[in-house]
Backbone as JSON, one array per atom type, in Angstrom:
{
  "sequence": "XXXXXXXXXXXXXXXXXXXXXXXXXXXXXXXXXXXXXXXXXXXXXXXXXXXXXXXXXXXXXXXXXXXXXXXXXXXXXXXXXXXXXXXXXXXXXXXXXXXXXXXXXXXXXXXXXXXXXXXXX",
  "N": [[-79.77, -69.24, 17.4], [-82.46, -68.49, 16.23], [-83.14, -66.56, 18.4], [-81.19, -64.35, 17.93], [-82.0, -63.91, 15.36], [-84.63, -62.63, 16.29], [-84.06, -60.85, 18.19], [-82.63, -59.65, 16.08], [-84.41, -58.35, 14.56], [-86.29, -57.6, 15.74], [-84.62, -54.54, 16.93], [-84.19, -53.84, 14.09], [-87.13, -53.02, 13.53], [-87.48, -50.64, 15.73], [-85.1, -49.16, 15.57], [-85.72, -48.23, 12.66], [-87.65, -46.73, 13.01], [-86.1, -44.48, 14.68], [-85.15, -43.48, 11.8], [-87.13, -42.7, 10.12], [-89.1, -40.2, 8.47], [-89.29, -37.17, 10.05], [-91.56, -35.73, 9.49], [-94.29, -35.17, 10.67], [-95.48, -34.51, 13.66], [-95.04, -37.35, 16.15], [-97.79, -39.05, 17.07], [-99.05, -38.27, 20.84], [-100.04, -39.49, 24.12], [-102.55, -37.36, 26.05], [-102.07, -37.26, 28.47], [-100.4, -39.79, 31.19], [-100.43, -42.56, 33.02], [-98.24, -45.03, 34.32], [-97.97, -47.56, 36.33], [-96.5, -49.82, 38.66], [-97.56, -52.53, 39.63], [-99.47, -54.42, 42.28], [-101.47, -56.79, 41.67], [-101.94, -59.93, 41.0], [-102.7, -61.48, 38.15], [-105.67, -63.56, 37.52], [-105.68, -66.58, 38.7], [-107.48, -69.63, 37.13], [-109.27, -72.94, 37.33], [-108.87, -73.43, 34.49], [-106.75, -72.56, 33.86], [-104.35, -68.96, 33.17], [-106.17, -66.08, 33.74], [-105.89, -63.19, 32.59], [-106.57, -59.56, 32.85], [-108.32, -57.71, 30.69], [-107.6, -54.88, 28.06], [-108.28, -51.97, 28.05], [-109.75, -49.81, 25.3], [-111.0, -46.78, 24.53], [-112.56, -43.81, 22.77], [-111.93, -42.03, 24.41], [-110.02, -42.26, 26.33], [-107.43, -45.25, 27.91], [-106.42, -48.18, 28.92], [-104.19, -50.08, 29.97], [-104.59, -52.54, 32.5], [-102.76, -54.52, 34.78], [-100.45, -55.02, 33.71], [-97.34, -56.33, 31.2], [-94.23, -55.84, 30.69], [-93.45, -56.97, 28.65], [-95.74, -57.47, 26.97], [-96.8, -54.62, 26.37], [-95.06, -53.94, 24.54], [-95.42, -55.63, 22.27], [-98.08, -54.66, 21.66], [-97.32, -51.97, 21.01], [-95.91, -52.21, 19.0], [-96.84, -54.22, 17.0], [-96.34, -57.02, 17.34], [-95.93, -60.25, 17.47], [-96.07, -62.1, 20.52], [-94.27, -64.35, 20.76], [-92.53, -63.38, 19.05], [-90.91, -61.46, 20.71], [-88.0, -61.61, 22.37], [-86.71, -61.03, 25.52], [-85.68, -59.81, 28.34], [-85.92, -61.66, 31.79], [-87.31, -59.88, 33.62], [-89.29, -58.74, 32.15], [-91.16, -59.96, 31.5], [-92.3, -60.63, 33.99], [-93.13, -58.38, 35.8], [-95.34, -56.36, 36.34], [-97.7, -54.14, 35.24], [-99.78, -50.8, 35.66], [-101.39, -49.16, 33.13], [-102.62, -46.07, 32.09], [-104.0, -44.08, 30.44], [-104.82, -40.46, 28.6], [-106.32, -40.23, 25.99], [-105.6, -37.55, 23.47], [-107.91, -34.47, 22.38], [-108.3, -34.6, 19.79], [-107.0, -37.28, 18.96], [-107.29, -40.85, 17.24], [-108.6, -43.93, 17.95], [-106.4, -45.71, 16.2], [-104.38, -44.5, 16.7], [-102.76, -45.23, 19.27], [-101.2, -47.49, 19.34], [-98.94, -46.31, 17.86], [-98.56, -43.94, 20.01], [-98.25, -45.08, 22.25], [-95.86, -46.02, 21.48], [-94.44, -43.71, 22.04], [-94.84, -43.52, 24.5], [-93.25, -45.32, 26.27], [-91.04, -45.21, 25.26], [-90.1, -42.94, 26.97], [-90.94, -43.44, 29.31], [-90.0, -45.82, 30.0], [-87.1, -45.84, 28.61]],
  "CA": [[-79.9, -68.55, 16.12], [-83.67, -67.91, 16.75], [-82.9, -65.15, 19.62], [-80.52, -63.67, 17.49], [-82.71, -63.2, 14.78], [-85.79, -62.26, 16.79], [-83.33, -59.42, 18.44], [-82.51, -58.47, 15.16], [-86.05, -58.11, 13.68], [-86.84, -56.13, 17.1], [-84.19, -53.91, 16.85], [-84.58, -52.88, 12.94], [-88.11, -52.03, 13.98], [-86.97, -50.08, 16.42], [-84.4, -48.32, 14.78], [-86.43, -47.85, 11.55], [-88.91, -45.21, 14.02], [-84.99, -43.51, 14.41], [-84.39, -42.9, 10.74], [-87.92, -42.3, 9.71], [-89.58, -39.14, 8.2], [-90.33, -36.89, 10.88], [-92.38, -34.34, 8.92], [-95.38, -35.24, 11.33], [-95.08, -35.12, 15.1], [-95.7, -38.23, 16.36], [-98.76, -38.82, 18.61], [-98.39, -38.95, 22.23], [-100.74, -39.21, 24.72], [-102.49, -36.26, 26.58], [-101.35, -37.66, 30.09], [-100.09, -41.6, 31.29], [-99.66, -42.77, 34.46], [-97.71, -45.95, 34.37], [-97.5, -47.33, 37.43], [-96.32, -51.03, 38.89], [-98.87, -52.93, 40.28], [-99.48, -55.47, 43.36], [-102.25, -57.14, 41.72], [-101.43, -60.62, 39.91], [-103.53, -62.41, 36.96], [-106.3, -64.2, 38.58], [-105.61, -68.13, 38.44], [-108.73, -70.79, 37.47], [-109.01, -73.97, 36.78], [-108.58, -73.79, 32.74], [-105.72, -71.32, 33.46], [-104.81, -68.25, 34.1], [-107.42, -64.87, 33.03], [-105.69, -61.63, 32.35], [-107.43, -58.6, 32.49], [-108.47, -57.03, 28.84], [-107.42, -53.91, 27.87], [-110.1, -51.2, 27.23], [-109.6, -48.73, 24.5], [-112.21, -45.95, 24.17], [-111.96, -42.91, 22.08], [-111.12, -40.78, 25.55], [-108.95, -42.99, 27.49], [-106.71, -46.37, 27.44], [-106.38, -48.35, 30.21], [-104.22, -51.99, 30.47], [-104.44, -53.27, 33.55], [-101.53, -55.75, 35.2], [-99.69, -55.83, 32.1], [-96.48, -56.68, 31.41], [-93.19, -54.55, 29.3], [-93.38, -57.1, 26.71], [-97.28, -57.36, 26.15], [-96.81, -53.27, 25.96], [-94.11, -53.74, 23.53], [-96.13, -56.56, 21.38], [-98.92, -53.52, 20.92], [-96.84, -50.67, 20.14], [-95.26, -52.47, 17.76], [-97.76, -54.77, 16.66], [-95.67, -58.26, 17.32], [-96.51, -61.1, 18.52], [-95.46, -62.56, 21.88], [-93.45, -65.66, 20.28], [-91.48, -62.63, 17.78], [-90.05, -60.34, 20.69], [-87.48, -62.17, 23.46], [-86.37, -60.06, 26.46], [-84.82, -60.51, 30.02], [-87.41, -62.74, 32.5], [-87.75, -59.63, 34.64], [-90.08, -57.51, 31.4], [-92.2, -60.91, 31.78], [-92.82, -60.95, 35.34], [-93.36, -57.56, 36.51], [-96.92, -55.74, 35.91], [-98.03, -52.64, 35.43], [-101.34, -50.49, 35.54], [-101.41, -48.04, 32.61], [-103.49, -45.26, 32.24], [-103.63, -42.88, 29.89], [-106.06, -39.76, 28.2], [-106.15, -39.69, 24.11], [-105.99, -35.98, 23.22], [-109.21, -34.86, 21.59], [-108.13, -35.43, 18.1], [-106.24, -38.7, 18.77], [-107.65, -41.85, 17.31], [-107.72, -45.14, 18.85], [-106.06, -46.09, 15.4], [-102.75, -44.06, 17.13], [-102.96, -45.78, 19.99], [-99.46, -47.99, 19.07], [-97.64, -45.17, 18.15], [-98.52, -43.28, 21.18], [-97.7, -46.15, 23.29], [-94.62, -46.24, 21.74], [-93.86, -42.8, 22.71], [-94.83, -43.53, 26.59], [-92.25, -46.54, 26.53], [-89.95, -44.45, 25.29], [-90.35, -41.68, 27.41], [-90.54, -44.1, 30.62], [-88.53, -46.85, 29.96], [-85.89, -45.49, 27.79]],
  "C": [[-81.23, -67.82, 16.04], [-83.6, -66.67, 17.48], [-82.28, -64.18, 18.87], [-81.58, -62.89, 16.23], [-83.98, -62.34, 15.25], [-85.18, -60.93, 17.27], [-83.06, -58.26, 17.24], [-83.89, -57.98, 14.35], [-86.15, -56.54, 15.21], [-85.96, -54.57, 16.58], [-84.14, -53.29, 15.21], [-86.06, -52.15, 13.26], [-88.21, -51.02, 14.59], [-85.97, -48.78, 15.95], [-84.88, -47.82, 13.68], [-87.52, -46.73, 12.05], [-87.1, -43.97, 14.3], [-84.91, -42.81, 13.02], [-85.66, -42.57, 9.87], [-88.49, -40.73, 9.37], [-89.77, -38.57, 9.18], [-91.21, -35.54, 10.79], [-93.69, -34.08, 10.0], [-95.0, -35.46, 12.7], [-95.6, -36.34, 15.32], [-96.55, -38.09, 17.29], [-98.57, -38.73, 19.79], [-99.84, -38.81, 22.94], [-101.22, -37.71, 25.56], [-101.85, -35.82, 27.96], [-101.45, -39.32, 30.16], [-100.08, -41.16, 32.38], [-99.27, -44.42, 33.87], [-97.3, -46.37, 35.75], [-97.14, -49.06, 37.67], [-97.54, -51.51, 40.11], [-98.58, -54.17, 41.22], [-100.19, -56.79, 42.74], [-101.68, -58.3, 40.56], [-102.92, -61.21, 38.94], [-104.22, -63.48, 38.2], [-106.06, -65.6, 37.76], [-107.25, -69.25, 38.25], [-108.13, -72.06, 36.99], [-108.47, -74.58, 35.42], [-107.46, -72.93, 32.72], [-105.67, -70.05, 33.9], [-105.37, -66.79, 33.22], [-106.32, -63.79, 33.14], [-106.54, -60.67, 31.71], [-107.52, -58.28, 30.77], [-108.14, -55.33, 29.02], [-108.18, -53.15, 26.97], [-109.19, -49.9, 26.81], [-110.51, -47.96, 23.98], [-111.57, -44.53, 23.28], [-111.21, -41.88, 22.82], [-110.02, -41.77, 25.98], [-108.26, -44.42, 26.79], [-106.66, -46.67, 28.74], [-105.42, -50.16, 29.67], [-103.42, -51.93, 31.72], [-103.35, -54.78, 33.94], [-100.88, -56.57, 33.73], [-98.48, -55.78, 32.44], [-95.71, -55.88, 30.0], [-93.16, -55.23, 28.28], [-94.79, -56.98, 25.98], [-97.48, -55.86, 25.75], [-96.12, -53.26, 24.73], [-94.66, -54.52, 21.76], [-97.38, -55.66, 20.74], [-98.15, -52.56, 20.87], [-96.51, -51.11, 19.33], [-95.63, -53.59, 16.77], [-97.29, -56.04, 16.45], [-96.36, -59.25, 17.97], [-95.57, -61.91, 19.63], [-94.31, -63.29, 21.24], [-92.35, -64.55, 19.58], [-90.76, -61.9, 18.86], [-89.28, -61.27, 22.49], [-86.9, -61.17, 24.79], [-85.79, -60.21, 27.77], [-86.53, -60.7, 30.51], [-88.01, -61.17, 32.9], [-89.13, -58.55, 33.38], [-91.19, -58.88, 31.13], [-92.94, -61.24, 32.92], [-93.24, -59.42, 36.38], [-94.32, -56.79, 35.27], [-96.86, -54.73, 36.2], [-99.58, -52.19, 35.26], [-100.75, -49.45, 34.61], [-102.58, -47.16, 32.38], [-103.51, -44.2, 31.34], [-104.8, -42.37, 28.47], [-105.25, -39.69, 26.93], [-106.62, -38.37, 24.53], [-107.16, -35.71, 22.52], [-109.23, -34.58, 20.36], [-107.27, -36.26, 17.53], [-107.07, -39.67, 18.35], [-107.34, -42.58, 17.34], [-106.96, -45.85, 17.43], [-104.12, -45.91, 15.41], [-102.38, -44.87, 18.7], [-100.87, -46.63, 20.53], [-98.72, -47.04, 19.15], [-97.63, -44.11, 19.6], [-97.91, -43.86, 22.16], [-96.12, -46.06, 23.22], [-93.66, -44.78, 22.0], [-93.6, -42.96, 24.67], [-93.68, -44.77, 26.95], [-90.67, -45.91, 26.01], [-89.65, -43.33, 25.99], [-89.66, -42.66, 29.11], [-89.65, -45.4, 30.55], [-87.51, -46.24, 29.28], [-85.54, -46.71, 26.63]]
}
């Protein structure tokens, strides 16, 4: 019952960016690279470290991330709220990508959620 609802929360969010105003283009980035990465989360003793993701007013960068931690910032959820197949938990990516120069990091989400829509579908 949980899954079900958590799908359906996702998916009104989701759909609610379909039926929204679109008097304003939405943001997008100036250029992404999205690319899949070799490199896993380094393991210590207390656990394991994942990189941080740096957001400057030029650029964006997260490093060995994963399609749902992308999906948890575009759409501002938290991990526990959005369920998904194993494989958008286990496969990493390097992203990359230039804010235009009158994007702020305040668009950041919505931009994102153009590049996830653009490359994932």
């Amino acid at each position: 019952m949980t899954t079900i609802l958590t799908l359906a929360l996702v998916l009104s969010v989701v759909s609610g960016d379909a039926f929204a105003q679109t008097s304003q283009v939405a943001p997008e980035f100036e250029v992404a690279s999205v690319k899949p990465t070799a490199r896993s989360p380094m393991r210590t003793e207390t656990g394991t470290v994942l990189p941080k993701p740096i957001i400057t007013p030029a650029r964006v960068e997260f490093p060995s991330v994963t399609l749902q931690a992308l999906l948890g910032v575009a759409y501002r959820i938290k991990p526990y709220q959005l369920i998904g197949p194993t494989w958008s938990e286990k496969i990493r990516y390097d992203v990359l990508a230039k804010l235009p120069s009158d994007g702020k990091v305040d668009d950041v989400p919505l931009m994102l959620r153009a590049l996830l829509k653009e490359r994932f579908h």
